[in-house]
Chimera marker file (.cmm) of the C-alpha trace (Angstrom):
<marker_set name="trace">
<marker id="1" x="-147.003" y="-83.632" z="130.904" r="1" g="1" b="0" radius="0.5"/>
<marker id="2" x="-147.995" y="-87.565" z="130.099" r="1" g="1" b="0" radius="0.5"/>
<marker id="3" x="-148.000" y="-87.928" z="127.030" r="1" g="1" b="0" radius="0.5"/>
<marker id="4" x="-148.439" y="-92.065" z="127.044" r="1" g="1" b="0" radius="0.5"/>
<marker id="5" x="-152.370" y="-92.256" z="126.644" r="1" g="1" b="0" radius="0.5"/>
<marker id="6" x="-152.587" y="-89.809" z="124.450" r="1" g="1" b="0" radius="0.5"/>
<marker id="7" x="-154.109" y="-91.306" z="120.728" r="1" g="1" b="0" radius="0.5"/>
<marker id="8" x="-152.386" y="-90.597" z="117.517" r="1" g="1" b="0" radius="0.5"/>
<marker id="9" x="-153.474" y="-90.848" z="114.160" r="1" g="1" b="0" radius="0.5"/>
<marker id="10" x="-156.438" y="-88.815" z="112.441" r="1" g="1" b="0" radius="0.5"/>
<marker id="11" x="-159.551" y="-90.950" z="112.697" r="1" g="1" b="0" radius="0.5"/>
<marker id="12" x="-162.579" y="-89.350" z="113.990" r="1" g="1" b="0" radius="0.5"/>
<marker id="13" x="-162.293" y="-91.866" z="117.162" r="1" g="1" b="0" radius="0.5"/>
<marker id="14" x="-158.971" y="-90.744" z="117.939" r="1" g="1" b="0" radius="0.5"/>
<marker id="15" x="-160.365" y="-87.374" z="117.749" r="1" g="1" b="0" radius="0.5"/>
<marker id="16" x="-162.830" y="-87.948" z="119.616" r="1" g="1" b="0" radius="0.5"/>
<marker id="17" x="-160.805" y="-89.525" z="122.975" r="1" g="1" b="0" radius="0.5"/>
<marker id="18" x="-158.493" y="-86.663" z="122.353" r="1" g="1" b="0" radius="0.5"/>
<marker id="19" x="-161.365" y="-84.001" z="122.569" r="1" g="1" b="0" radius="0.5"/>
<marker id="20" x="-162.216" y="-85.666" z="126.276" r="1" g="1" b="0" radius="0.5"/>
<marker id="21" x="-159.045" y="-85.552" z="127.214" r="1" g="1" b="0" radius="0.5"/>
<marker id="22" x="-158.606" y="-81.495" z="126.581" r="1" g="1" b="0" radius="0.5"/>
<marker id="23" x="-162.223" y="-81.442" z="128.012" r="1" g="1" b="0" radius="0.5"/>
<marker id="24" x="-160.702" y="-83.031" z="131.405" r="1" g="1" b="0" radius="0.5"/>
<marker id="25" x="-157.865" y="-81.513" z="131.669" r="1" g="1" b="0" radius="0.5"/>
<marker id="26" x="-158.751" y="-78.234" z="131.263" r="1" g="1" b="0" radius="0.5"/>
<marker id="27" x="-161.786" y="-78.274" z="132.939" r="1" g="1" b="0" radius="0.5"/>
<marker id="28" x="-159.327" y="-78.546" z="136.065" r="1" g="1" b="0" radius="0.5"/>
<marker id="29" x="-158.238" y="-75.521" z="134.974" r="1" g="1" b="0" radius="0.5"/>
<marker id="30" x="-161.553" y="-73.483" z="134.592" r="1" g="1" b="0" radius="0.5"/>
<marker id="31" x="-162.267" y="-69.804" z="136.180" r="1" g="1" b="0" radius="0.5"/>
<marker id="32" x="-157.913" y="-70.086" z="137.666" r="1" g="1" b="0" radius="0.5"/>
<marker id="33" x="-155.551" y="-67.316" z="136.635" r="1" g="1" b="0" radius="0.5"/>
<marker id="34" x="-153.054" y="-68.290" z="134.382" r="1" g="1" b="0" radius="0.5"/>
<marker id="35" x="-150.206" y="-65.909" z="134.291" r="1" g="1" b="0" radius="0.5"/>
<marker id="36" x="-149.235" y="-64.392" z="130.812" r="1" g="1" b="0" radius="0.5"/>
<marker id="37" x="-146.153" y="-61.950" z="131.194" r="1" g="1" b="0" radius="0.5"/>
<marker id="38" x="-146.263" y="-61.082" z="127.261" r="1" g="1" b="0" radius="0.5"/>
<marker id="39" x="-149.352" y="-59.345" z="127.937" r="1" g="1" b="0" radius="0.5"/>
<marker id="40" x="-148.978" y="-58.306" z="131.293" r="1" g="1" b="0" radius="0.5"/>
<marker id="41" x="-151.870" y="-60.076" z="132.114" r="1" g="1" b="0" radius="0.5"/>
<marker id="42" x="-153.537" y="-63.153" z="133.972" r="1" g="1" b="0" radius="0.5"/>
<marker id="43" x="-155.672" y="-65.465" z="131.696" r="1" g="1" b="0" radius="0.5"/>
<marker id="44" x="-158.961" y="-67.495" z="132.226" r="1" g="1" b="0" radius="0.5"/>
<marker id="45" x="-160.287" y="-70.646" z="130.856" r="1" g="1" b="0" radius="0.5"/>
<marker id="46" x="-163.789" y="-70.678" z="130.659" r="1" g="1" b="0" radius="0.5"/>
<marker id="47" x="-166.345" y="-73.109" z="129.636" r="1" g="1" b="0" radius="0.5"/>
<marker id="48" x="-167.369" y="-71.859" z="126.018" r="1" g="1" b="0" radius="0.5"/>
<marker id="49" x="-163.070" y="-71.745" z="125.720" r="1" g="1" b="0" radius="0.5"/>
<marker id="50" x="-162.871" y="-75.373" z="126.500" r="1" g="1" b="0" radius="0.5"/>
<marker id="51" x="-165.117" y="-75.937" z="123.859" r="1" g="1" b="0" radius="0.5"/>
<marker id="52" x="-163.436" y="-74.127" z="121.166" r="1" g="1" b="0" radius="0.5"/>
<marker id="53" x="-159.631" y="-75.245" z="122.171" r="1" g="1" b="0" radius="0.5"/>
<marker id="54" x="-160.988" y="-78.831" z="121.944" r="1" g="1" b="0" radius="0.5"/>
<marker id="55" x="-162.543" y="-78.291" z="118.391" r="1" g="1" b="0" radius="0.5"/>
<marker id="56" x="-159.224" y="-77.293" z="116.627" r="1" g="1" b="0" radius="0.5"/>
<marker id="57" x="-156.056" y="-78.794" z="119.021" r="1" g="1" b="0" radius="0.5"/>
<marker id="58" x="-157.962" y="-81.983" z="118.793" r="1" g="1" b="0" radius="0.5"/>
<marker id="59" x="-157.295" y="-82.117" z="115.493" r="1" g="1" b="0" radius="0.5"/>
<marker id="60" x="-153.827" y="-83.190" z="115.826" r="1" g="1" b="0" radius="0.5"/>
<marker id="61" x="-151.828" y="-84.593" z="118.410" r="1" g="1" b="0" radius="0.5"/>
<marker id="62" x="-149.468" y="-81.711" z="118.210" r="1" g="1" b="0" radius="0.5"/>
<marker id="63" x="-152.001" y="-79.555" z="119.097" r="1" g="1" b="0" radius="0.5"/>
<marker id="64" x="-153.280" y="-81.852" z="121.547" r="1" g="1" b="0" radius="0.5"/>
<marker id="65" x="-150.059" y="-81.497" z="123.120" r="1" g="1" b="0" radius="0.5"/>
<marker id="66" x="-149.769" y="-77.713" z="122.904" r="1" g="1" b="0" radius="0.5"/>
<marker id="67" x="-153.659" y="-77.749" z="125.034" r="1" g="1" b="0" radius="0.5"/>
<marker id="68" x="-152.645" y="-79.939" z="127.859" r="1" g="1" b="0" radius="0.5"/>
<marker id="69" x="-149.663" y="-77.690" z="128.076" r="1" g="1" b="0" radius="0.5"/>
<marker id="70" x="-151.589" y="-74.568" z="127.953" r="1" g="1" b="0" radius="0.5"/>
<marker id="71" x="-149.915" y="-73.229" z="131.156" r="1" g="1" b="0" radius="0.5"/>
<marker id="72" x="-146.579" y="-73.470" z="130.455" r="1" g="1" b="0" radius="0.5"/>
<marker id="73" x="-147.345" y="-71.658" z="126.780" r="1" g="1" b="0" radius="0.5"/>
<marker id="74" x="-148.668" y="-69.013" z="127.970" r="1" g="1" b="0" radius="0.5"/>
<marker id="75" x="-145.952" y="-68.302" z="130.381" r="1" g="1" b="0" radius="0.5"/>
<marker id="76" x="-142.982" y="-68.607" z="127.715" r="1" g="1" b="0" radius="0.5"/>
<marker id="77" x="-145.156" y="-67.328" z="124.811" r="1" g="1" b="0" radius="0.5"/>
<marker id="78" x="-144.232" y="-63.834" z="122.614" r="1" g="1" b="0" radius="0.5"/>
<marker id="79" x="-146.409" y="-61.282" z="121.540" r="1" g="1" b="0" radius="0.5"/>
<marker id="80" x="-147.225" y="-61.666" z="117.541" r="1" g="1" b="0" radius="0.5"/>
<marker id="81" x="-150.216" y="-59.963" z="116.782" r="1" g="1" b="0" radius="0.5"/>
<marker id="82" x="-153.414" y="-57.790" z="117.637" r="1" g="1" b="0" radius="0.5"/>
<marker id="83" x="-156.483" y="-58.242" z="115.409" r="1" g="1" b="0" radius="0.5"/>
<marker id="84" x="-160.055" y="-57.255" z="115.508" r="1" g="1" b="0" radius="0.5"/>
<marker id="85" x="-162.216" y="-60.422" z="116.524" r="1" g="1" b="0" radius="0.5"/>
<marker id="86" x="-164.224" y="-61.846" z="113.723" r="1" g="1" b="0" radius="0.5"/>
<marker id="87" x="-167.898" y="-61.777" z="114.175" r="1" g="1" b="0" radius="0.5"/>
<marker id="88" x="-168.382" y="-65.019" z="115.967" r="1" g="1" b="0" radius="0.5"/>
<marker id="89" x="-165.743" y="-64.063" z="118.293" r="1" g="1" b="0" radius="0.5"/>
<marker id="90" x="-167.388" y="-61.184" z="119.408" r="1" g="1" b="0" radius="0.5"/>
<marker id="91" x="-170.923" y="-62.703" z="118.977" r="1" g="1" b="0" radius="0.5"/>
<marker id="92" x="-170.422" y="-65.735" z="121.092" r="1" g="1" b="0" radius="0.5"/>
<marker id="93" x="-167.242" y="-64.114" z="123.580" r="1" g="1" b="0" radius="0.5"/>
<marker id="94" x="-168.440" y="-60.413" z="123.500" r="1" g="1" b="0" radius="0.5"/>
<marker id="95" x="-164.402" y="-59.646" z="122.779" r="1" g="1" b="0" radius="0.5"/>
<marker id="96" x="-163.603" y="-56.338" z="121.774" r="1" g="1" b="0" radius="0.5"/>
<marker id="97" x="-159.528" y="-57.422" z="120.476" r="1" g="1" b="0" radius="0.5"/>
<marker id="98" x="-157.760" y="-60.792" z="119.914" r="1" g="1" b="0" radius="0.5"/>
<marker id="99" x="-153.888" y="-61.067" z="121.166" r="1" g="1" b="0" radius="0.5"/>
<marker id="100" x="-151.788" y="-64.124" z="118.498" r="1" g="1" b="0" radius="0.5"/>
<marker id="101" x="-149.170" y="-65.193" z="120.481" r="1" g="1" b="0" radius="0.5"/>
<marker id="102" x="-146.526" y="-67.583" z="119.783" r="1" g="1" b="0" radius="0.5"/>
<marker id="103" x="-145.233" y="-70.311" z="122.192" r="1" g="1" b="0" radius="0.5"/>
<marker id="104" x="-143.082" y="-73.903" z="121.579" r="1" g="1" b="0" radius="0.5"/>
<marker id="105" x="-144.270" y="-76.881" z="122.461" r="1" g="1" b="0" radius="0.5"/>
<marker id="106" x="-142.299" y="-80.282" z="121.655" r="1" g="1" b="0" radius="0.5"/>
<marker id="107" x="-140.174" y="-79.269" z="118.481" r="1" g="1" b="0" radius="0.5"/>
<marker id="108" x="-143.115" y="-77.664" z="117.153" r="1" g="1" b="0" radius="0.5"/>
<marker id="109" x="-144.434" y="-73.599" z="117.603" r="1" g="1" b="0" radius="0.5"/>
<marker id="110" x="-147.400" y="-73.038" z="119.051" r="1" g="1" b="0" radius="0.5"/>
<marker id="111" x="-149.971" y="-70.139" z="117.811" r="1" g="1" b="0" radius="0.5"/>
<marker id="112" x="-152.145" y="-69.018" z="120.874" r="1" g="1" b="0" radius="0.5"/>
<marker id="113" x="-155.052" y="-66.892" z="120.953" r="1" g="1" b="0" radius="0.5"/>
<marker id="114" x="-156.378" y="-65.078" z="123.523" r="1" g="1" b="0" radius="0.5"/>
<marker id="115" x="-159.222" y="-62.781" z="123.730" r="1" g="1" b="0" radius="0.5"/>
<marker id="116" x="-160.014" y="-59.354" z="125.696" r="1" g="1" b="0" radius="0.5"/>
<marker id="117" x="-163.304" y="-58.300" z="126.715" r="1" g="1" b="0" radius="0.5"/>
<marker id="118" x="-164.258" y="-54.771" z="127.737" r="1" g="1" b="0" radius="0.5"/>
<marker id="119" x="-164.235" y="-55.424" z="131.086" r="1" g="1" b="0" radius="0.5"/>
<marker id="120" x="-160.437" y="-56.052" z="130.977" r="1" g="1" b="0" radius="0.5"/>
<marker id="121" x="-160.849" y="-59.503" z="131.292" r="1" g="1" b="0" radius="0.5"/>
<marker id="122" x="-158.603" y="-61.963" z="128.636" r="1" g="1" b="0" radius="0.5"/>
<marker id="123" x="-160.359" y="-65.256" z="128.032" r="1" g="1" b="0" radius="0.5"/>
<marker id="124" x="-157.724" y="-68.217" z="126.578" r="1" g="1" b="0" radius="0.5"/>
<marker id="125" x="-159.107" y="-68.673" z="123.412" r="1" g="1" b="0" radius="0.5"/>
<marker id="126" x="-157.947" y="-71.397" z="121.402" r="1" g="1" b="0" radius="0.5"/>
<marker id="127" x="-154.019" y="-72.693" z="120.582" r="1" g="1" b="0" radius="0.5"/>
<marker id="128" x="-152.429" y="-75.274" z="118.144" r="1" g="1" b="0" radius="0.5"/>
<marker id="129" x="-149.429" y="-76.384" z="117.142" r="1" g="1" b="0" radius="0.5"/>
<marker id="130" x="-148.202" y="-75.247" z="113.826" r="1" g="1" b="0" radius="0.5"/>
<marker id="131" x="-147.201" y="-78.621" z="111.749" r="1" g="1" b="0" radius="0.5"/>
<link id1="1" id2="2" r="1" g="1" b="0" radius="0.2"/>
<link id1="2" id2="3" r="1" g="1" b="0" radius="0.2"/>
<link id1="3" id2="4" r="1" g="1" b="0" radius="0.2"/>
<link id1="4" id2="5" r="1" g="1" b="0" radius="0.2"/>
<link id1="5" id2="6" r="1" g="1" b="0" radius="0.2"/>
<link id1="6" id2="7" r="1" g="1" b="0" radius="0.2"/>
<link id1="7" id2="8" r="1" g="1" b="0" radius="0.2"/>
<link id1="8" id2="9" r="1" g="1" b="0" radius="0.2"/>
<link id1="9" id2="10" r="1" g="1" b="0" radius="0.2"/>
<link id1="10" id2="11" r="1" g="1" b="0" radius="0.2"/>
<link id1="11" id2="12" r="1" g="1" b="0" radius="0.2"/>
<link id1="12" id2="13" r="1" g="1" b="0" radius="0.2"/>
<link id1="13" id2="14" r="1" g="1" b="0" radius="0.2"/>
<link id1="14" id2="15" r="1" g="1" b="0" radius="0.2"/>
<link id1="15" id2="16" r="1" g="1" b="0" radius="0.2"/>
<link id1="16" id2="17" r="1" g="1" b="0" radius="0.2"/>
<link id1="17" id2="18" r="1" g="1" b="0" radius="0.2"/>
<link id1="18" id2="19" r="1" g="1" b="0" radius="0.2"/>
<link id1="19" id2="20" r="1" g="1" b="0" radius="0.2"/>
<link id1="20" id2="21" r="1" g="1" b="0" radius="0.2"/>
<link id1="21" id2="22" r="1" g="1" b="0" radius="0.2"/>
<link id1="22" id2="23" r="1" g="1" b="0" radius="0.2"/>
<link id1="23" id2="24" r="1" g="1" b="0" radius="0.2"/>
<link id1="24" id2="25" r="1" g="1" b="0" radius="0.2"/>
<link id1="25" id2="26" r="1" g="1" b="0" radius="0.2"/>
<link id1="26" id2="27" r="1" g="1" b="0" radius="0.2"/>
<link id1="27" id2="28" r="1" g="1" b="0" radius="0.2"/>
<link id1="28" id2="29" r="1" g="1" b="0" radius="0.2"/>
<link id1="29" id2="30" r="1" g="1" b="0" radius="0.2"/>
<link id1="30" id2="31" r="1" g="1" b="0" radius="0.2"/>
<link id1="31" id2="32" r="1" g="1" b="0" radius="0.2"/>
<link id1="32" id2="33" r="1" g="1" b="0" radius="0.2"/>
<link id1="33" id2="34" r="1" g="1" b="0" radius="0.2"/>
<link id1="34" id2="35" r="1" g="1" b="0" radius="0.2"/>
<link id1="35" id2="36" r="1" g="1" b="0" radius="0.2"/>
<link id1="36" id2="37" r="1" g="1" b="0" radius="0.2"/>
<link id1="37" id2="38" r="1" g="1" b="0" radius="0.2"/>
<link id1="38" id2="39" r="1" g="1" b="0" radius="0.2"/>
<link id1="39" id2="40" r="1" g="1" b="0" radius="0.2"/>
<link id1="40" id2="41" r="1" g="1" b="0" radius="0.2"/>
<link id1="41" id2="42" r="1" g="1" b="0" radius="0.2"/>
<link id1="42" id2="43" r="1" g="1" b="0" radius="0.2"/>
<link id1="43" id2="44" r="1" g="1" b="0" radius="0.2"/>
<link id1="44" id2="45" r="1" g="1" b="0" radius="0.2"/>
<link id1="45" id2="46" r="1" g="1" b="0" radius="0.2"/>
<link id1="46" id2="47" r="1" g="1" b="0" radius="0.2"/>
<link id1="47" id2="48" r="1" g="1" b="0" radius="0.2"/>
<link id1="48" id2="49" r="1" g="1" b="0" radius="0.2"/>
<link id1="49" id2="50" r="1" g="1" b="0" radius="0.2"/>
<link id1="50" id2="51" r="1" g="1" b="0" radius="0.2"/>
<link id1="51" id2="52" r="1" g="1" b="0" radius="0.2"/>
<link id1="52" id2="53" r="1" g="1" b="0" radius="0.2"/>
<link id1="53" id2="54" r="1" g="1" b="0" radius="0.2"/>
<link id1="54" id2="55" r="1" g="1" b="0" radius="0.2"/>
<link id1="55" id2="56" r="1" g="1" b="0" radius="0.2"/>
<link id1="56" id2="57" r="1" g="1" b="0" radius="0.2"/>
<link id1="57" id2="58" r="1" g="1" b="0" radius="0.2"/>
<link id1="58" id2="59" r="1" g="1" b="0" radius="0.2"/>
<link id1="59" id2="60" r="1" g="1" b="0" radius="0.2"/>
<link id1="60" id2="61" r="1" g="1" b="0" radius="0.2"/>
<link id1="61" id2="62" r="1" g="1" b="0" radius="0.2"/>
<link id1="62" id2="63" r="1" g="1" b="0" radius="0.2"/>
<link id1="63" id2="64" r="1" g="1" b="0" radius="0.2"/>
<link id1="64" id2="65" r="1" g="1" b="0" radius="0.2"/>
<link id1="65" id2="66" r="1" g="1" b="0" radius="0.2"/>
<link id1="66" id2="67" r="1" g="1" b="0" radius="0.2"/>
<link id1="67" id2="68" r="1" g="1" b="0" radius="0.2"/>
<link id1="68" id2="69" r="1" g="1" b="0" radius="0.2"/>
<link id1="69" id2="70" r="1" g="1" b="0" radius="0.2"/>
<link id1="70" id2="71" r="1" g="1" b="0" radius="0.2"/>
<link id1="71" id2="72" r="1" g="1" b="0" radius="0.2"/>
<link id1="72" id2="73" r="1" g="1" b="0" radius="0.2"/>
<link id1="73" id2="74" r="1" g="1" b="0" radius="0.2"/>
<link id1="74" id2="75" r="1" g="1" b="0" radius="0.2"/>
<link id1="75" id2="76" r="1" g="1" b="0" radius="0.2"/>
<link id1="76" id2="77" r="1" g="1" b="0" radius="0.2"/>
<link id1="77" id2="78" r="1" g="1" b="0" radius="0.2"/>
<link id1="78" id2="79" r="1" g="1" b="0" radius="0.2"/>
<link id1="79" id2="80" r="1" g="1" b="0" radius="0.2"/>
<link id1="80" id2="81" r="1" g="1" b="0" radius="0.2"/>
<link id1="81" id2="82" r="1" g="1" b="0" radius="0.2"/>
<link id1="82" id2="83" r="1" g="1" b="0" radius="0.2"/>
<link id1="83" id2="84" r="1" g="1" b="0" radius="0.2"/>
<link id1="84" id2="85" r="1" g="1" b="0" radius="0.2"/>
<link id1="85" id2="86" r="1" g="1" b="0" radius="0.2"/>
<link id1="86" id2="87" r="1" g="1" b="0" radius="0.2"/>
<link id1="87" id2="88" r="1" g="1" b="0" radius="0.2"/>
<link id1="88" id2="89" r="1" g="1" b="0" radius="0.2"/>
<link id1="89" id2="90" r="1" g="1" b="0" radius="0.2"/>
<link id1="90" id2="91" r="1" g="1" b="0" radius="0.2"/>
<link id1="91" id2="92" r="1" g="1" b="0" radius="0.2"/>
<link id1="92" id2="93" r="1" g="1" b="0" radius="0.2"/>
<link id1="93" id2="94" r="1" g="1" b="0" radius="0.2"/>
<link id1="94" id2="95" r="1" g="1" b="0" radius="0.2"/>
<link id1="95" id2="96" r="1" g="1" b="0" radius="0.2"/>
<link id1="96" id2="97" r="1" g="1" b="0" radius="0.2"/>
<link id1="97" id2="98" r="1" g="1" b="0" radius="0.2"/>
<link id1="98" id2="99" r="1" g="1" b="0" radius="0.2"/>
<link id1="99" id2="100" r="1" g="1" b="0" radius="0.2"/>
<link id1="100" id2="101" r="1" g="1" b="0" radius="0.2"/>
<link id1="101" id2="102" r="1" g="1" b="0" radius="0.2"/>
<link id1="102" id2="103" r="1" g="1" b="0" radius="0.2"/>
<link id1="103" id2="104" r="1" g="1" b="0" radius="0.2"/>
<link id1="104" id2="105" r="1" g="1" b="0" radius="0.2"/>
<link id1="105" id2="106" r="1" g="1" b="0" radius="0.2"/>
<link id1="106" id2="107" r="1" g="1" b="0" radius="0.2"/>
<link id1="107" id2="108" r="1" g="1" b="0" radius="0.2"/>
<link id1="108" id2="109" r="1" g="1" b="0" radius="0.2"/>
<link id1="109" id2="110" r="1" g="1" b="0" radius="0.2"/>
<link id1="110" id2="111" r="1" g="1" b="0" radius="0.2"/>
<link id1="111" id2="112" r="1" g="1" b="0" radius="0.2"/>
<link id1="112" id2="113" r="1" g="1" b="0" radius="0.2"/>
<link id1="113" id2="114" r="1" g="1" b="0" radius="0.2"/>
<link id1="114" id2="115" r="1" g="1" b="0" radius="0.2"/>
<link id1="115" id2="116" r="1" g="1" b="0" radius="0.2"/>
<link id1="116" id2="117" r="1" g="1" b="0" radius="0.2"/>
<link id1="117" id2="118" r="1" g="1" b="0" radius="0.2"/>
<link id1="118" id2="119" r="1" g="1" b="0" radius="0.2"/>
<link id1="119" id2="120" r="1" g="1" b="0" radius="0.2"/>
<link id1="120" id2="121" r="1" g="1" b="0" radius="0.2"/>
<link id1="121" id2="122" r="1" g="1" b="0" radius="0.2"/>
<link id1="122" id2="123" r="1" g="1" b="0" radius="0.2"/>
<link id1="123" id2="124" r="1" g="1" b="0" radius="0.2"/>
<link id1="124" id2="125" r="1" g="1" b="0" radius="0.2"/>
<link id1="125" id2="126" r="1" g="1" b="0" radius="0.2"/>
<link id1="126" id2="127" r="1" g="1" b="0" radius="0.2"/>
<link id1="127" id2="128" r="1" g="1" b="0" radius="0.2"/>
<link id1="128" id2="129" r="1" g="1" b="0" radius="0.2"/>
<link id1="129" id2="130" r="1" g="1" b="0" radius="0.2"/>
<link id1="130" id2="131" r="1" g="1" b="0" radius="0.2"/>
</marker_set>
């Protein structure tokens, strides 16, 4: 992963070029299976996930990190948690359970969540770094 033209710092600029540069990345990425052995299953970015990975990992540059990397966390990442979605979650995603997993992602851990929909379909949800 380059990590060379990646902004740091916390202005809402450096957010901003950091939110197109999830957006292009994973866009790349979009509608592919991404394996997930923790879960025993394959993972999908999809558009409306895009969106809501670039709202919070842009945040930081951690985080930023911990999106561009999203393949490799998901393969090395552990089980933590099931949870019922919040309301949003299963307004906007129609999931029916949320999966927190935890991954590592230079010197920092990683909390990934992913989402299940009744159809047996897990949507990547959204991931940061914890700082």
């Amino acid at each position: 992963m380059k990590t060379t033209n990646i902004p740091q710092g916390n202005s809402p600029t450096v957010i901003n070029a950091r939110r197109a540069i999830i957006e292009m990345e994973l866009s790349k990425l979009k509608g592919k299976d991404l394996k997930c052995p923790c879960l025993g299953v394959t993972v999908r970015i999809i558009g409306n996930s895009i969106s809501e990975i670039q709202k919070w990992s842009a945040l930081s540059y951690q985080s930023t990190l911990a999106a561009l990397d999203i393949k490799h966390q998901l393969k090395i990442a552990v089980f933590k948690a099931k949870s019922e979605p919040t309301p949003q979650q299963k307004k906007r995603f129609k999931f029916v359970v949320m999966y927190e997993l935890k991954g590592f992602c230079n010197g920092k851990n990683t909390k990934i969540m992913v989402g299940a929909k009744q159809t047996g379909n897990h949507i990547q949800y959204c991931i940061t770094a914890n700082e």
